[in-house]
C-alpha positions in Angstrom: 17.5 -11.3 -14.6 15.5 -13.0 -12.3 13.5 -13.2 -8.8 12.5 -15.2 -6.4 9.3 -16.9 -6.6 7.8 -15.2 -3.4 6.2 -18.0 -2.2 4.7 -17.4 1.3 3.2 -19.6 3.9 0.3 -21.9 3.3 1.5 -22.1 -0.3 0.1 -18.3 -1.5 2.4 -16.5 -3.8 2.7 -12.5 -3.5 1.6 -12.5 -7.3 -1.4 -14.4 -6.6 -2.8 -12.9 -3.7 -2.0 -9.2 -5.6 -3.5 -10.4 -8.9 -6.4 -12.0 -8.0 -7.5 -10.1 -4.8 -9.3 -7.7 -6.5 -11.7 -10.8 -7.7 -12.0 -12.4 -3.8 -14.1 -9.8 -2.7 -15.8 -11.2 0.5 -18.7 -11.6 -0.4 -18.7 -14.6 1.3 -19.1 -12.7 4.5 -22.1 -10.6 3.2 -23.5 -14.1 2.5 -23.5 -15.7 5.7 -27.0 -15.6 7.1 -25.4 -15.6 10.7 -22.9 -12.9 10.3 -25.5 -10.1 11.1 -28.6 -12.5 12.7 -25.8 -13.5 15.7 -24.9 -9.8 16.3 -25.3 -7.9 19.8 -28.4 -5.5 19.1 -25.0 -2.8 19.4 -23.2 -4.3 16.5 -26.9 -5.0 14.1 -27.6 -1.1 14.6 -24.1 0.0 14.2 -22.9 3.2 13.6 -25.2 5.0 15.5 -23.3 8.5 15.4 -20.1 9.5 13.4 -17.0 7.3 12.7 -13.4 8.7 12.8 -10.9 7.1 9.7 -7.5 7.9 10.8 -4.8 8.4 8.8 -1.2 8.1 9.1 0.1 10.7 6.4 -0.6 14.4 5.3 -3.4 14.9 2.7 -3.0 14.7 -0.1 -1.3 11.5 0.1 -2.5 8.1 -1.9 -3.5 6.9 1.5 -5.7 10.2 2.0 -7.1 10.3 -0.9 -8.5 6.5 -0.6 -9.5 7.3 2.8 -11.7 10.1 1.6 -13.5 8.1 -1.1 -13.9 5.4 1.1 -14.9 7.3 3.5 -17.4 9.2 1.3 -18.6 5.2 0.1 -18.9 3.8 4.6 -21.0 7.5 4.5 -23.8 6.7 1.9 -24.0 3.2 3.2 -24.4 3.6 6.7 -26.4 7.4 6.8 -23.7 8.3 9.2 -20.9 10.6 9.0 -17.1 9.9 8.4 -14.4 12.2 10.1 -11.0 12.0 8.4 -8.5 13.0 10.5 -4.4 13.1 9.6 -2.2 12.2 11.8 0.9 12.5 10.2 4.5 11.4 11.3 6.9 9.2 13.6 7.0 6.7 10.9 3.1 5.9 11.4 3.0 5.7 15.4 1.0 8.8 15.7 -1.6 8.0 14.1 -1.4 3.8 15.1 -0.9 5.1 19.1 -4.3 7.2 18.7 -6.5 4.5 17.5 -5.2 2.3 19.7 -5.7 4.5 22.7 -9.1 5.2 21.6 -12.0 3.4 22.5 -12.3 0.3 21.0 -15.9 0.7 19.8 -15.5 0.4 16.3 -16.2 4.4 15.7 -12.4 4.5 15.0 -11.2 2.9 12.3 -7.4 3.0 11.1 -7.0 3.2 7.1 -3.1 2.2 6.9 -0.6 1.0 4.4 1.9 -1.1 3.7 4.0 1.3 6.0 2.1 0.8 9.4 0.6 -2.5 8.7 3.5 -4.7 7.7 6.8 -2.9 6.8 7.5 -1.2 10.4 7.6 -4.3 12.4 10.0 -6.0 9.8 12.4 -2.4 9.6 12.3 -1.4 13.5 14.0 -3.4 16.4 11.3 -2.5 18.5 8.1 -0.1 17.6 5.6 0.8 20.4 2.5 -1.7 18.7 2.5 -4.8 16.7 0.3 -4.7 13.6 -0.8 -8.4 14.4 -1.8 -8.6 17.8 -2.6 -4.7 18.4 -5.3 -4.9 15.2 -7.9 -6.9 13.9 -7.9 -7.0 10.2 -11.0 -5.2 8.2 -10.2 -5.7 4.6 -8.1 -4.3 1.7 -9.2 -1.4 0.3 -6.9 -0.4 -2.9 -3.6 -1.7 -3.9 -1.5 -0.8 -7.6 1.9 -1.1 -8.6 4.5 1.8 -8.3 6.3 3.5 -10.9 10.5 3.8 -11.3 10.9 7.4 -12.8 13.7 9.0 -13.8 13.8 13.1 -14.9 12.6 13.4 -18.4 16.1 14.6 -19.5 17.7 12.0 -18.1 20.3 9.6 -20.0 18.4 6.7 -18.3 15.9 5.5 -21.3 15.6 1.7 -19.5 16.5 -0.3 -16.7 19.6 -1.5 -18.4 20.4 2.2 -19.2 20.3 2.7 -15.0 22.3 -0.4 -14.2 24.7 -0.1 -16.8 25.5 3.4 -15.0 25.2 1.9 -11.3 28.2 -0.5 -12.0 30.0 1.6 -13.9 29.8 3.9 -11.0 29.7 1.9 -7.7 28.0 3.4 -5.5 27.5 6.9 -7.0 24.2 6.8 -8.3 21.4 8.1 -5.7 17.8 7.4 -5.3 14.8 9.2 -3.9 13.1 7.2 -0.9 9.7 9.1 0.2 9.1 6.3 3.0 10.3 2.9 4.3 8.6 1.0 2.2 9.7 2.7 -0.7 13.3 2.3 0.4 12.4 -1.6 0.7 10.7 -1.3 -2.6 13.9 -0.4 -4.5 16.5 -2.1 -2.5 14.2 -4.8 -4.4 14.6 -3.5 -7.4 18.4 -3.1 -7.3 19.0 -6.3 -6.0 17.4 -7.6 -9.3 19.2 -5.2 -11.1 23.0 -6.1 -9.4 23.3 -2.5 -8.0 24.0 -0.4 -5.1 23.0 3.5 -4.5 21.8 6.1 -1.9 18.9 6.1 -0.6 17.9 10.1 0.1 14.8 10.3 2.7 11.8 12.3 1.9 9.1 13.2 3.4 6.8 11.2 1.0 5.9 9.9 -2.1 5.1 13.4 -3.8 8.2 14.5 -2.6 10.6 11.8 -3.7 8.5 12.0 -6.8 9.5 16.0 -7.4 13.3 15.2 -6.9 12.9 12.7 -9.4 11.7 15.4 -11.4 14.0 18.4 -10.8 16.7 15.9 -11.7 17.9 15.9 -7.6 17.9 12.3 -7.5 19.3 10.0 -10.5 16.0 7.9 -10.4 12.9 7.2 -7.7 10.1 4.4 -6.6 7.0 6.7 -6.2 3.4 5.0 -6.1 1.8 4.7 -9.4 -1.6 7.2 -8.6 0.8 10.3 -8.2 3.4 9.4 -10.8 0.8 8.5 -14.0 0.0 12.1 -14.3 3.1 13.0 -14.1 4.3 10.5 -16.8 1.1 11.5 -18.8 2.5 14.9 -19.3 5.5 14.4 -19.9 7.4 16.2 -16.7 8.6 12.8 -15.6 9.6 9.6 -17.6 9.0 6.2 -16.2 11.0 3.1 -16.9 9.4 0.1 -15.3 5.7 -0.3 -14.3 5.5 -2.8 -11.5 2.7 -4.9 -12.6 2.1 -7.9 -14.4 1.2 -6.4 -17.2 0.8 -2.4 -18.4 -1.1 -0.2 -17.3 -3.9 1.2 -19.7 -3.1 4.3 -18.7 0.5 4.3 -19.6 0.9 2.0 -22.6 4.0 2.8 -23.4 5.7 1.8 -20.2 7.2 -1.7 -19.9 5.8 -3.7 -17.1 8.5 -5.6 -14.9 8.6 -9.0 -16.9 9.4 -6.8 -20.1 11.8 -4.8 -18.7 13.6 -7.2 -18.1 12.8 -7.7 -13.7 9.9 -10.7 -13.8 8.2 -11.1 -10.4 9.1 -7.2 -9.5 5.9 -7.0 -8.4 6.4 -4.1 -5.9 2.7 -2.9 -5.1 1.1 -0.2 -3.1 -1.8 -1.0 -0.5 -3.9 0.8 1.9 -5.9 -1.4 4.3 -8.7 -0.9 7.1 -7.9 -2.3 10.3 -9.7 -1.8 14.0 -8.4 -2.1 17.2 -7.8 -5.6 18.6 -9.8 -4.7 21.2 -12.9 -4.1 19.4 -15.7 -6.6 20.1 -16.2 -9.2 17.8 -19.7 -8.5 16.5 -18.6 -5.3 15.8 -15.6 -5.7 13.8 -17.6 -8.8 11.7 -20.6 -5.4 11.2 -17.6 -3.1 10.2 -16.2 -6.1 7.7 -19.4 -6.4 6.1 -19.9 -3.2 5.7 -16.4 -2.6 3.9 -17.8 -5.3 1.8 -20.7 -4.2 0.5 -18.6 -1.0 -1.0 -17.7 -3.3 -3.7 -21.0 -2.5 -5.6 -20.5 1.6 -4.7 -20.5 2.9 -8.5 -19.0 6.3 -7.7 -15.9 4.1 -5.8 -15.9 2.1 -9.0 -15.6 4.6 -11.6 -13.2 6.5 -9.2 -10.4 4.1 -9.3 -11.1 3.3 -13.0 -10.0 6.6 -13.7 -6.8 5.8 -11.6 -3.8 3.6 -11.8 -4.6 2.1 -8.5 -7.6 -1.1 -8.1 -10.5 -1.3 -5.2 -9.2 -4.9 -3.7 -12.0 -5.7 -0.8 -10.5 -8.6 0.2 -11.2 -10.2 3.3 -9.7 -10.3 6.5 -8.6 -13.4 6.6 -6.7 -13.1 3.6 -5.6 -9.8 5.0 -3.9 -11.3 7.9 -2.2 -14.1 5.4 -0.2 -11.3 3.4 0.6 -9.0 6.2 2.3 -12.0 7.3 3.9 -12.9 4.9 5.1 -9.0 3.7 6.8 -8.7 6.8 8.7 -12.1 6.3 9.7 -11.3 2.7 10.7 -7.3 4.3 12.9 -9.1 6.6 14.6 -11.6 4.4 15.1 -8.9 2.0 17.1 -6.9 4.5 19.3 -9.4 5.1 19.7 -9.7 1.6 20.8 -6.7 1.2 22.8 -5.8 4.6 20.4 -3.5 5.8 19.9 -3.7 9.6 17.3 -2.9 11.7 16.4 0.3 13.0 
């Protein structure tokens, strides 16, 4: 089976920019002696009071649990207190219309995902912001691969085991979708595979993740933090991990090239983003800060514990592969006759 090459503008691959962003870590904007130095006096002596990290899903979501850590990380090195505050539902545009109505000061800071920050404006004919022009990119915080699971009693041992089933039975098999991206995520993986099946909504992640359990759905994308321990204990069993190569915390799980799907390289990322309107100086303070977490050992040995990676990109490569994610979403629909909301 085989992929495309995911080759986006100015010559970056999706592989390359997910492999080796955890390695660009911006430092090169912590060491430019005039990021700081050409400051307003308001941006060198940001924060001043508390900060607000929005989020677009419930807690206990991958995104809310990155936000909290990070949040915990922008705490210690700024003295000042982070609020996280959940604003769940509308497919993101809560929480999106809040920072964007808020004072663009820099005290509000939206911690996003692939969802709000790329996905939505390549799946909605029209939504009520555009990640592009209505943000100014911070950095990448996290991103890991997903997870396809199937219920631990299931007759599906491999992803030839599920597509062998799918075309025998067009159209009969059923998956669990916990967002849009998800759904994007394994209309992916079914193209490679040659197969068609119904997407069932959830609510999230965890919840797509649990139907995959119960056996409710015949198999499930579901982000690779919540599903390891899952997998680990043996209440799920996964088939693919979607990463160049397996995780350490799952051994025995193929990734994508061995199972079969090379270039499946369907990652999860949460990203830190601030109003457009923001003054410069401020955003550049805010970017530096974000990457000077790189050398926060508690954020460190966090995610080393997890199946996710801390990826403090910078903005500018930020920018690059939003644009590009929301090219690939869109040619992907088309791909696979799904039409625009």
């Amino acid at each position: 089976m085989t992929s495309d090459k995911n080759v986006g503008a100015g010559g970056y691959t999706r592989r390359s920019l997910l492999k080796h962003g955890t390695l660009a870590l911006g430092m090169a904007a912590l060491g430019s002696p005039g990021l700081l130095s050409a400051a307003a006096p308001a941006a060198a002596s940001y924060p001043t009071r508390a900060v607000r990290f929005v989020i677009p899903f419930p807690a206990g979501t991958g995104t809310d649990a990155t936000a909290r850590i990070f949040a915990r990380a922008f705490s210690e090195a700024t003295g000042q207190s982070v609020v996280v505050e959940n604003k769940p539902g509308g497919n993101g545009f809560i929480a999106v219309q809040d920072v964007l109505n808020s004072a663009a000061d820099g005290y509000t800071i939206f911690i996003g995902s692939n969802s709000t920050l790329a996905t939505n404006a390549a799946v909605f004919k029209r939504i009520p912001y555009d990640p592009l022009k209505d943000f100014a990119p911070i950095s990448f915080l996290i991103q890991g691969p997903c997870l396809v699971v199937v219920a631990k009693d299931s007759p599906f041992h491999s992803l030839q085991d599920l597509a062998a089933a799918a075309k025998a039975r067009p159209g009969k098999l059923n998956y669990g979708s916990g967002s849009i991206s998800y759904q994007l995520n394994t209309e992916w993986l079914n193209q490679l595979l040659g197969i068609k099946a119904e997407p069932i909504p959830y609510k999230g992640a965890n919840e797509a993740l649990l139907a995959a359990i119960s056996g409710e759905v015949d198999y499930a994308v579901v982000d690779g933090t919540s599903g390891t321990p899952q997998v680990q204990s043996g209440q799920v069993r996964a088939l693919v991990y979607s990463g160049d190569a397996r995780s350490r915390l799952l051994p025995d799980v193929p990734a994508s090239a061995q199972a079969g799907i090379d270039g499946y390289l369907a990652y999860n990322w949460v990203a830190a983003a601030v109003s457009a309107r923001t003054p410069p100086e401020i955003t550049a303070r805010i970017q530096a800060i974000f990457q000077s977490l790189s050398s926060n050992a508690a954020l460190r040995d966090y995610y080393a514990s997890q199946a996710s990676t801390v990826s403090l990109t910078g903005p500018e490569e930020m920018r690059r592969f939003q644009e590009e994610e929301i090219v690939r979403w869109r040619d992907l629909m088309q791909k696979v006759g799904l039409e625009p909301q």
